[in-house]
C-alpha positions in Angstrom: 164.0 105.2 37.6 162.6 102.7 40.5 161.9 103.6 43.3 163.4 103.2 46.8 160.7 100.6 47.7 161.7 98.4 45.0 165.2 98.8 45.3 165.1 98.0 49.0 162.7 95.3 48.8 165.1 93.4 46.0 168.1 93.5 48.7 166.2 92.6 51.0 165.2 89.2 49.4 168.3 88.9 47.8 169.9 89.5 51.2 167.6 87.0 53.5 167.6 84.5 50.6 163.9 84.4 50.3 161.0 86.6 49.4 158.7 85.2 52.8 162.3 86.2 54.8 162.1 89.8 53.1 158.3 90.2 53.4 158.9 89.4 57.5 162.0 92.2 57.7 159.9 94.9 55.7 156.4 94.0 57.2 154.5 92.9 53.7 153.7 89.8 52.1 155.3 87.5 50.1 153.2 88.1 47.3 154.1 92.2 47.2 157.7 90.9 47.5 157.1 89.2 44.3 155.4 92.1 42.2 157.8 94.8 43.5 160.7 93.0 41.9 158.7 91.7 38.9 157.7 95.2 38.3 162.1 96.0 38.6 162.4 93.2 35.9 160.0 94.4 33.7 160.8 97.7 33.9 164.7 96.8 32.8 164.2 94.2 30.7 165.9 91.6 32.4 165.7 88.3 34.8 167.1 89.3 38.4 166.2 86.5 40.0 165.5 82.9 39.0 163.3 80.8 41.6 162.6 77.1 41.7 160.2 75.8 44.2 163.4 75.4 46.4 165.9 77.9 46.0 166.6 80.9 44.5 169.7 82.6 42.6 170.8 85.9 40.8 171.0 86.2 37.8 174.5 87.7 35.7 172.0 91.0 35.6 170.9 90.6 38.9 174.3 90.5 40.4 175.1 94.2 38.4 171.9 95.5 39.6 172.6 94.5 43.3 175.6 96.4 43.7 174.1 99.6 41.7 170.9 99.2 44.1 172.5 99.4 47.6 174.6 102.1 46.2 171.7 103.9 45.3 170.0 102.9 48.8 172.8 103.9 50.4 173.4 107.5 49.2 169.5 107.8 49.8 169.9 107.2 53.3 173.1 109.8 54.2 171.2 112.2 52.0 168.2 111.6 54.4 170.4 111.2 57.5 172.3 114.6 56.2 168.9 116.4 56.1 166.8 115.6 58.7 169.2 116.6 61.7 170.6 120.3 62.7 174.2 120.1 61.6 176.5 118.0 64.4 173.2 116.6 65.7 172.6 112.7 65.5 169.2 111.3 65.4 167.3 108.1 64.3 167.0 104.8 65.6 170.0 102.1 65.7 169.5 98.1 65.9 172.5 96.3 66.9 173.1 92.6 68.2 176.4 91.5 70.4 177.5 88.9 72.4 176.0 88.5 76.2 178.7 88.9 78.2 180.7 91.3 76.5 177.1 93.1 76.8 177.1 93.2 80.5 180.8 94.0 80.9 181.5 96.1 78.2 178.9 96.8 75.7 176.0 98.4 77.9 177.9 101.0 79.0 179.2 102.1 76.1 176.3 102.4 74.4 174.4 104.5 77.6 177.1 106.7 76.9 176.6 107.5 73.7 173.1 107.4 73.9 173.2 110.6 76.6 175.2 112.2 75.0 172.9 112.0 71.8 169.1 111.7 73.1 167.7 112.0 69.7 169.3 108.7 68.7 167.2 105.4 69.8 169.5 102.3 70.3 167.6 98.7 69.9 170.7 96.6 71.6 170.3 92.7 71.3 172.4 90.5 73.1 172.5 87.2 72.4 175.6 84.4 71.9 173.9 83.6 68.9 174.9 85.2 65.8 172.4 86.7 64.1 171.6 88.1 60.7 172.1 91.2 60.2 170.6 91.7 56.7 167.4 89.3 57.9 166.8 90.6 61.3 167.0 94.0 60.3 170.3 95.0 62.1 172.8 98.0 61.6 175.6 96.9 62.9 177.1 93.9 65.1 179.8 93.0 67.7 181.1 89.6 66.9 184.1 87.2 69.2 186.1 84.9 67.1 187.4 83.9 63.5 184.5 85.5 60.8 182.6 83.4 58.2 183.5 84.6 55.0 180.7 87.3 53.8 180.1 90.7 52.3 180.2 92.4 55.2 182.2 95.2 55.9 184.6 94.0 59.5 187.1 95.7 61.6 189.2 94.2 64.0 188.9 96.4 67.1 190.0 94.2 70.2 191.3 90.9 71.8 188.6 88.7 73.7 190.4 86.9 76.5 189.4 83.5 78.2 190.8 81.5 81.5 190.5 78.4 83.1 188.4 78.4 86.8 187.4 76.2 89.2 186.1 76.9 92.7 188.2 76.3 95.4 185.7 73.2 96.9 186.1 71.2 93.7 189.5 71.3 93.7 189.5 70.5 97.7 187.7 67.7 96.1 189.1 66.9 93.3 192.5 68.2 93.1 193.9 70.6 90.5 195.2 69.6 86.9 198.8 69.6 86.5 199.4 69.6 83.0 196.7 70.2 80.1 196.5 66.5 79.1 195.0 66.4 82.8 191.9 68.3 81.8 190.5 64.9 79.8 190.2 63.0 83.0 188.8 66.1 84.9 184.8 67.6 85.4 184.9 70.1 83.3 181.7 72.6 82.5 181.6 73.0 78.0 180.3 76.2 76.8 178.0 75.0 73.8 178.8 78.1 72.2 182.4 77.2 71.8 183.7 75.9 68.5 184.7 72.9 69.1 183.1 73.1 72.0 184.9 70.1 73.6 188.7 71.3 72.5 190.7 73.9 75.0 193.7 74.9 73.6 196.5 75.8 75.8 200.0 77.2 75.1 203.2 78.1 76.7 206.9 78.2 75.6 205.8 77.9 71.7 204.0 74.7 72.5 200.8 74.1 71.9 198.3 71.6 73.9 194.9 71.4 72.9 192.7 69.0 75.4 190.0 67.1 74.9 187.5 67.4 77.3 184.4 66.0 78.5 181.5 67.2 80.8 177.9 66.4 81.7 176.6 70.2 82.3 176.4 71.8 79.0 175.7 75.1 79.0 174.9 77.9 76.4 175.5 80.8 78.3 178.5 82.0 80.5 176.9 83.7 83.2 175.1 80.7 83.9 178.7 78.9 83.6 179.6 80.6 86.6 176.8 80.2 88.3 177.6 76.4 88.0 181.4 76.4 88.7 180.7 78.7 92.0 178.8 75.5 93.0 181.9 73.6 92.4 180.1 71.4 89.5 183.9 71.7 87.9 186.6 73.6 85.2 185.4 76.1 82.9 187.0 77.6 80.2 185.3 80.9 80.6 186.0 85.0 79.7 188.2 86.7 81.7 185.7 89.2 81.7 183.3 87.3 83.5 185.6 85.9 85.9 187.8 88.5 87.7 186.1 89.9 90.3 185.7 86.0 91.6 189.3 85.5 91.2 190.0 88.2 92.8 187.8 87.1 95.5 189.1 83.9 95.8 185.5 82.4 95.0 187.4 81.0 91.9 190.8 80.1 91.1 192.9 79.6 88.2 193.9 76.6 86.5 197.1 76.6 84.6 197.6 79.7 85.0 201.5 79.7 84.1 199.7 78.3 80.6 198.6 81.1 77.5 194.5 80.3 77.3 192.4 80.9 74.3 192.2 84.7 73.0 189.6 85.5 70.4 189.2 88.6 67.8 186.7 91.4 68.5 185.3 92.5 65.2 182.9 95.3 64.5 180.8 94.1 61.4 177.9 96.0 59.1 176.4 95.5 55.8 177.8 98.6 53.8 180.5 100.8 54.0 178.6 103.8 53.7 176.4 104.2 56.9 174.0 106.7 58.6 176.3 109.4 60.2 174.9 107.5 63.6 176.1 104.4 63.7 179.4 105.5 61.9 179.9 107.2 65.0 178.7 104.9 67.2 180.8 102.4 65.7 184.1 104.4 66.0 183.3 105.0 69.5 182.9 100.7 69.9 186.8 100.6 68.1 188.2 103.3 70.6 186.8 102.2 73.8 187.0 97.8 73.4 190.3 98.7 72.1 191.3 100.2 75.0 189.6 97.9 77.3 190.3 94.4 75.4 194.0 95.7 73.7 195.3 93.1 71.5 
């Protein structure tokens, strides 16, 4: 039988798409990449991957050995997970990635929790808006806003992501406030380069549906700093509700259309495989009770 080394190092290249992308995730070289799966081939009898200079693809074989090897890897890693910890105690490490400002607002504190309550477990948390890869970077688990990319992954819709239209009460001293969304093209208005489209806000209200088509010259990548820049009065931003209701509140900010239904986004939970270490599985029902009850659909 191969062993576990093998096994994982063939995911992982099939996974990252490369063997230099696999040799970076398990900390070896390309080259011991290369013999670890030659050695799987050879030891079957069969081509699991073919290579060009350019590319690289599996094989009919390879594809049947790819789901038989992360069922194996899998099973290895609850047996492990099973064994090393007293019963009812979670321990290990977890590496998860999720959006910056659902970070702040929600995120962070969720995770503290769980991480009192269970010392023994080490959470790696990376927020970032951009999406990264779970497989390549080595990730157990992600929390991802809007639509999904088809993939393998395993997702569960936990939550509703909520946006709003803001402006700070100087700029609209100066520059009066949009009446109707077609209003927005002629107005300042702040994009959020990690929107997509980033330059479309759709609005809707009585079954109608607007979507406007806007134009700015502060383009941003990051919503706090969005704030930051509409508080100056620097003009409208389409940005989390999260982010902006304590300045509402306020009255540092104020909305825009408000009697208008702004943009809502789905709140997924995604990971590689169904079967997961008995950590994050609880870790990741404790992200679908609590954004569900703080971000209901």
């Amino acid at each position: 039988m191969a062993d576990l080394d093998a096994l994982e190092t063939f995911t992982r290249a099939v996974r990252t798409g490369s063997f230099a992308a696999a040799a970076r995730v398990l900390g070896i070289t390309p080259a011991m990449v290369g013999r670890r799966i030659q050695g799987l081939e050879q030891r079957y009898g069969a081509r699991l991957i073919e290579r060009t200079t350019r590319a690289q693809r599996l094989t009919e074989a390879g594809e049947t050995f790819l789901r038989h090897a992360e069922t194996v890897l899998d099973a290895a890693a609850e047996l492990e997970d099973s064994m090393r910890a007293a019963p009812g105690r979670l321990e290990g490490r977890i590496r998860m990635t999720g959006p910056a400002t659902l970070g702040v607002f929600s995120l962070a504190g969720i995770v503290a929790r769980f991480q009192a309550a269970n010392p023994a477990v080490t959470v790696e948390m990376i927020l970032s808006d951009r999406r990264m890869d779970l497989i390549a970077d080595g990730l157990g688990l992600a929390v991802r806003i809007g639509e999904l990319q088809s993939s393998s992954m395993i997702a569960r819709r936990v939550g509703t992501y909520r946006l709003m239209l803001v402006a700070s009460p100087d700029y609209l001293e100066r520059h009066g406030a949009p009446a109707a969304p077609g209003e927005l093209t002629a107005a300042r208005c702040l994009i959020n380069l990690n929107m997509s489209p980033r330059n479309r806000w759709p609005l809707s209200r009585g079954g109608r549906q607007e979507v406007a088509e806007v134009e700015g010259g502060l383009q941003i990548d990051n919503g706090e700093a969005l704030r930051v820049a509409t508080l100056e009065g620097a003009g409208i931003a389409y940005l989390p509700t999260d982010l902006v209701r304590a300045d509402v509140a306020a009255g540092r900010l104020v909305p825009i259309l408000a009697d208008w239904q702004m943009l809502t986004l789905p709140i997924h939970l995604i990971h590689p495989s169904r079967r997961v270490p008995r950590r994050v599985a609880v870790l990741l029902e404790i992200l679908a009770e609590e954004l569900g009850r703080s971000h209901p659909s």
